[in-house]
Steps between C-alpha positions, in 0.01 A plus 500: 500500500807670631908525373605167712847527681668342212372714245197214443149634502333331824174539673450578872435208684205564752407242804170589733608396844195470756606833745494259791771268361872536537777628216769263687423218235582773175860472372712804488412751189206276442366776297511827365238677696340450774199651709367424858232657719653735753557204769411541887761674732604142616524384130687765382863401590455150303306599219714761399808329545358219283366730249873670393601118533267383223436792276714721323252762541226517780203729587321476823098562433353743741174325618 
């Protein structure tokens, strides 16, 4: 659990997203952290653009 924006106590909200699908469908700040395999060089415009878009936080995974 973690100090929510509001002062609230509030637990990360995690979502497994198969690496060959699209983060078009997510909301914006959908959640608090999220990670991603290191996309391909043609991938790597959109994914990151759509990771800042839906997470607050993002790390790209090295793989």
């Amino acid at each position: 659990m973690t100090a929510g924006r509001a002062g609230k106590a509030s637990a990360f909200l995690i979502q497994f997203i198969d690496p060959s699908q699209s983060l078009a469908h997510l909301a914006n700040d959908r959640f608090d952290l999220a990670v991603v395999q290191s996309p391909s060089a043609e991938q790597a415009a959109e994914v990151l653009g759509h990771l800042t878009r839906v997470a607050r936080q993002g790390l790209v995974a090295l793989r």
